[in-house]
N, C-alpha and C positions, 0 to 999 in steps of 0.2 A: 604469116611468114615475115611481115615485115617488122612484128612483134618479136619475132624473136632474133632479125638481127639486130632489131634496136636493143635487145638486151646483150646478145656476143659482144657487140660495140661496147657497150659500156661498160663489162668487164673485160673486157681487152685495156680498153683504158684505163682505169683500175689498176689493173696490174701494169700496164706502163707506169703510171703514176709513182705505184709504190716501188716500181723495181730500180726508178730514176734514184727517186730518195733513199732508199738502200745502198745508190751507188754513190751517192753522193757523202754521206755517212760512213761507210767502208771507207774512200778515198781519203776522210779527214782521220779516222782512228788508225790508220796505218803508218803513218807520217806521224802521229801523236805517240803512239807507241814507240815507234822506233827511235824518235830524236828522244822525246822529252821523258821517258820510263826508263827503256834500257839504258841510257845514262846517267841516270838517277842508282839506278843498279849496279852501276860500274864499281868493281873492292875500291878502286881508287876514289869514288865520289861518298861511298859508303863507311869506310874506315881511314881518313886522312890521318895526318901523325900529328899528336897533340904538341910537338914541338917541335925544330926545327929556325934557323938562321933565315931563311926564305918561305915561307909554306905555303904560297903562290895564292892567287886570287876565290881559287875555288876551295880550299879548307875553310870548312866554317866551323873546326876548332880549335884553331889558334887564335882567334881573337878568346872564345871562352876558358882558353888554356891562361891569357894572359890574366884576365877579368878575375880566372880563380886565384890568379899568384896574386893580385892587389886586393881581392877580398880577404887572402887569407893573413897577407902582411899590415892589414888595416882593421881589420875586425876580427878575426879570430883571434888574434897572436893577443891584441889587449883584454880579446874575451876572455882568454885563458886563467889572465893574472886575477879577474875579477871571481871568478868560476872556483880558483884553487880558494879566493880569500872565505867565499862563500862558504863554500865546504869546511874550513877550518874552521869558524864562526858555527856551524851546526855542528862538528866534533865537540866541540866548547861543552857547549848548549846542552848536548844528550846529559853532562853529568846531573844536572836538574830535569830536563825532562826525559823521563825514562823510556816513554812510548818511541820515542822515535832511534832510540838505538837499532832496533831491529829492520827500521826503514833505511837508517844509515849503515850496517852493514856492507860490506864490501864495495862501497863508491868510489874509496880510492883507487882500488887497481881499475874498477872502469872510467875513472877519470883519466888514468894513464893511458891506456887504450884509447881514450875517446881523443885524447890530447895528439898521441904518436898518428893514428888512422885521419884528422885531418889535415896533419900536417904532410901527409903519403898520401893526399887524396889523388893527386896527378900521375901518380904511378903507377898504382892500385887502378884507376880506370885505362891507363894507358894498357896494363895489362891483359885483362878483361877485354877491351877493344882490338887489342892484339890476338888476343885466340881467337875472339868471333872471326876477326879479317881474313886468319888460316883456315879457319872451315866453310867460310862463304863459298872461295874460289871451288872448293871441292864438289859441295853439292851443286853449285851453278855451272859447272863444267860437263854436270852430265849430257848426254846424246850430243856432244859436243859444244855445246850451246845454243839447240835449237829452238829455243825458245825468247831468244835475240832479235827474230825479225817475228812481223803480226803475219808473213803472209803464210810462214808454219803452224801460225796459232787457227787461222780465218782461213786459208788455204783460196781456191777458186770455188768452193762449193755452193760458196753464199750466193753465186750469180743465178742459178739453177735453183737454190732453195727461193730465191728472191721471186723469180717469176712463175713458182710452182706453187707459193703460199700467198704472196701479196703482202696484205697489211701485218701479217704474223712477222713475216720478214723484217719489217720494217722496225718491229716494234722491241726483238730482240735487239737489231742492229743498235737504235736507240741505246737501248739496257748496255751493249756491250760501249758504246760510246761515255756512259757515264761511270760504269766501273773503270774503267781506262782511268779518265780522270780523277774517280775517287782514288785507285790506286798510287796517281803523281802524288796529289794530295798526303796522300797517308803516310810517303816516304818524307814529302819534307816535313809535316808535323814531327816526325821519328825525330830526324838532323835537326829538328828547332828545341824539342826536348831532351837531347843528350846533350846538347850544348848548355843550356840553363842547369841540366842536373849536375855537370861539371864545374859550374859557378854556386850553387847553392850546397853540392857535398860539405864542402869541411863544414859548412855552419849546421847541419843538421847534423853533422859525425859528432860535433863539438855538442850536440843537446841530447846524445846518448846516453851521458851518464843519468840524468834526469829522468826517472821511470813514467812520470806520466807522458813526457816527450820523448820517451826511448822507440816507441812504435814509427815515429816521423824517420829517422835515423834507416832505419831495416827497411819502410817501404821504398823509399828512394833509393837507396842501395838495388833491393830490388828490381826497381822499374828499371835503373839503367840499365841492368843485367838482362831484360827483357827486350829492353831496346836495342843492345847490341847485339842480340842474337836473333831477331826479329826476322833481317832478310833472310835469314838461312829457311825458315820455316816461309816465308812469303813466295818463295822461288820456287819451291816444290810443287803448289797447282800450274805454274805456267807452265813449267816442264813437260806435267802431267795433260795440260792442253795440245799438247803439239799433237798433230794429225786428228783433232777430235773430229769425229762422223759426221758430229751438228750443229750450230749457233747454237740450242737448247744446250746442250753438254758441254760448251766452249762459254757462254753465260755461269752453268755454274759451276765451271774452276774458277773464271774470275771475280765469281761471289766469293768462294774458297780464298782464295787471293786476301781479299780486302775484309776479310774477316781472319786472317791471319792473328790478330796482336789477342782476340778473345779464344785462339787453339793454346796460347801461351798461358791464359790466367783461367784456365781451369779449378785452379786451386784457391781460387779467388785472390792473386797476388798483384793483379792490375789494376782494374779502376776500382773494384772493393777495396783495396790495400788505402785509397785514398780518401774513405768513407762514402764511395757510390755504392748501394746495395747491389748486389747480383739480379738479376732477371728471375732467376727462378724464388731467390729470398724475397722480394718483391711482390709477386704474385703470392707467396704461400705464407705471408704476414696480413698481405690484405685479403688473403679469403677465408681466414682466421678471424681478424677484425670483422670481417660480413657477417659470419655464422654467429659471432659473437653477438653483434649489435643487432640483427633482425628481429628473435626471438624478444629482445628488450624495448627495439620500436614498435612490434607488432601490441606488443602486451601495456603500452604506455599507450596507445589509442584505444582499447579496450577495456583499459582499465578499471576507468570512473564508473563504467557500466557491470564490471563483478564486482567493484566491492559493494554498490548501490544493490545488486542481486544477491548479494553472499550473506544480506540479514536479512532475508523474504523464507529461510527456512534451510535443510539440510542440501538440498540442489542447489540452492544460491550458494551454500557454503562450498561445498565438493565443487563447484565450475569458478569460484573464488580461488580455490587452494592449485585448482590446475595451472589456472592462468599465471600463478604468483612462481611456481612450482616450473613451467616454460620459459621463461622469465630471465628465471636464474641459469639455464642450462643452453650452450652452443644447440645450435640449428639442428644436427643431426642427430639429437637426444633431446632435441624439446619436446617434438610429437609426441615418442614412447613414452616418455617420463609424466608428459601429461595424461595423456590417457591414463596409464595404469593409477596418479593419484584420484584420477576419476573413477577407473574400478574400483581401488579402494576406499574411497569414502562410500560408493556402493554399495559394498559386502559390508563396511564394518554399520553401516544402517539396518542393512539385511538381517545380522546379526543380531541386532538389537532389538529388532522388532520378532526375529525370531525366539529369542528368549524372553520377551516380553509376553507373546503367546503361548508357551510352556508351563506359565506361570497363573493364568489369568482364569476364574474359574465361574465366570459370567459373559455377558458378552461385553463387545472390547470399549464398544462408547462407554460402558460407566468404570471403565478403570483409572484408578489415579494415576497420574505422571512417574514413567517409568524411577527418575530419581526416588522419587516418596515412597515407592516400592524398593527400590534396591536399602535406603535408608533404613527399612522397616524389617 
C-alpha cells in the first residue's frame, strides 16, 4: 500500500513538474508570437516602398534603395563604357578568329538589354514587390485574420493535453517554442536578402550579356521573385493552424510554416539556382558513387589473391575473370554478371573436355594435349 502511493506521488509530481514547464513555455511563445511574428507579417513591415522623401525608421529598403542608386551611378554606369569597348574589341577580332563568331552572335541586343534592365533595376523590383504587397493582404485576411493571435493557433487545450500527457506535452510545447523563433528568423533573413539582391541587381543584370555569367543574372532575379512572394505561401499553414485539435497537428503546420521558402523551389529555383545540390540529387549521386565504388573496393582487396589463383589452372582462371568482370560493373550487376562469367568459363571447359572425349580412342591419361590434337 504504501508502495503504491509512493509511486501515485511521484507521478503526480511528474506531471506537476511537466505541466508547470508547459505553462511556462506557453506563456513565453504567445507574447513571442504575437509582438515579435505577427509584426514581422504586417504588408506594411513586409513590402515597405523603395522610395519615398521620408520612409521612416522601419523600411529596411530605402537604405538598399539608395546603396542601389550609388552602386549603379559608380559602378555600373563606368562598367557599361568598359563592357561596350570590350565587345567592340571582339567584333574586331572574329574577322581573324572565326570560331568565335558564332559565340559572338547576337551580344549586342543582349548588351542593350542587359544595359536598359540595370539601369530599371528599382522599378522592375518596385514592381514585382508591388504585386506581391497586393496579394499578401488577400490571402492574410482570410477567416478574418485569425491567425494573428497564438491563442487561436494554441487555443486552452494544451492545459489538459499538458497534465493528460506530461513530458509529451512538454516536449511539443518546446518544438513549438522553437519554430516560433525559427519562423522570426526566417522572415528577417527574407527582409536582409531582398535588401542585398536590390544592391547587387544592376551588377549581375549588367554580366547577362556574358553566357558563362548569364546563369548569375536569372538566379537572382529569380530568388528575389521568390522572396517577394514568400509570405503569401508562409501564411497559408498558420491560417490552416487555427483551431487545430492538437500540439501534434499545430507543430506540423508550423514545420509547414518554416519550410515554406523549399514549397517554392520545387523546381530547383532556390538554393540549387545557387549551386546547392537538391536533397534528393544529393542522395541519388552518392548512392550512385556507393554502388559504383563497392564492387571496385571489394575486388582491390581480393585481388592479389585471383590473379595469384588465376595461373594454378582453368578455376584460377574462371574465379580471376569473375572477379575482374565484378569489378568493372555497379553493385547491382556485379553479383549476376559474375556468376554467369563463372558459368561460362564452366561450360566452355565442359565443352572442351567434352569434345576432347568424343575424339579420344584410348583411355584419357595417354592422350596428347587437347591443342596437338586440335592442330593435327
Amino acid at each position: 500500500m504504501l508502495a503504491l502511493d509512493l509511486g501515485s506521488l511521484i507521478e503526480a509530481i511528474l506531471f506537476l513538474l511537466f505541466a508547470g514547464l508547459t505553462a511556462i513555455i506557453a506563456a513565453v511563445i504567445g507574447p513571442t508570437y504575437d509582438h515579435l511574428l505577427v509584426p514581422e507579417l504586417s504588408p506594411t513591415a513586409l513590402f515597405p516602398p523603395l522610395g519615398g522623401t521620408n520612409p521612416g525608421p522601419s523600411n529596411y529598403l530605402a537604405p538598399a534603395a539608395h546603396f542601389s542608386t550609388f552602386v549603379l551611378a559608380n559602378v555600373v554606369d563606368p562598367a557599361i563604357t568598359l563592357l561596350a569597348l570590350g565587345v567592340a574589341i571582339l567584333y574586331f577580332a572574329k574577322v581573324w578568329v572565326h570560331r568565335w563568331s558564332v559565340q559572338l552572335e547576337g551580344l549586342v541586343p543582349r548588351l542593350i538589354l542587359a544595359v536598359v534592365g540595370a539601369n530599371f533595376t528599382l522599378p522592375i523590383t518596385g514592381g514585382i514587390l508591388t504585386v506581391a504587397s497586393a496579394l499578401f493582404p488577400v490571402i492574410a485576411g482570410w477567416d478574418g485574420g485569425a491567425w494573428q493571435q497564438w491563442a487561436h493557433l494554441a487555443g486552452w487545450g494544451e492545459i489538459s493535453f499538458s497534465w493528460d500527457n506530461g513530458a509529451v506535452a512538454f516536449v511539443l510545447s518546446l518544438a513549438e517554442f522553437v519554430l516560433v523563433f525559427g519562423l522570426i528568423l526566417a522572415i528577417g533573413v527574407r527582409d536582409a536578402l531582398l535588401a542585398v539582391l536590390i544592391v547587387l541587381l544592376p551588377i549581375f543584370t549588367l554580366l547577362w550579356p556574358l553566357r558563362p555569367l548569364s546563369s548569375l543574372a536569372r538566379r537572382a532575379w529569380l530568388l528575389f521573385a521568390e522572396l517577394a512572394f514568400l509570405p503569401c505561401v508562409l501564411v497559408v499553414p498558420l491560417e490552416l493552424a487555427v483551431g487545430s485539435p492538437n500540439p501534434v497537428l499545430l507543430v506540423g503546420y508550423l514545420t509547414a510554416a518554416i519550410g515554406s521558402p523549399y514549397l517554392l523551389s520545387l523546381a530547383g529555383t532556390h538554393l540549387a539556382a545557387f549551386g546547392f545540390p537538391s536533397g534528393g540529387a544529393v542522395l541519388q549521386s552518392g548512392t550512385q558513387r556507393g554502388l559504383a565504388a563497392s564492387p571496385a573496393g571489394a575486388a582491390a582487396a581480393v585481388g592479389p589473391v585471383a590473379n595469384a589463383y588465376g595461373s594454378t589452372g582453368p578455376a584460377g582462371r574462371a574465379v580471376a575473370g569473375s572477379i575482374r568482370t565484378a569489378s568493372r560493373s555497379a553493385a547491382p550487376l556485379a553479383a549476376p554478371l559474375a556468376v554467369t562469367e563463372l558459368v561460362g568459363h564452366g561450360a566452355l571447359h565442359l565443352l572442351r573436355h567434352v569434345r576432347a572425349g568424343g575424339r579420344m580412342s584410348g583411355p584419357p591419361s595417354h592422350l596428347p594435349p587437347m591443342k596437338g590434337r586440335g592442330s593435327g
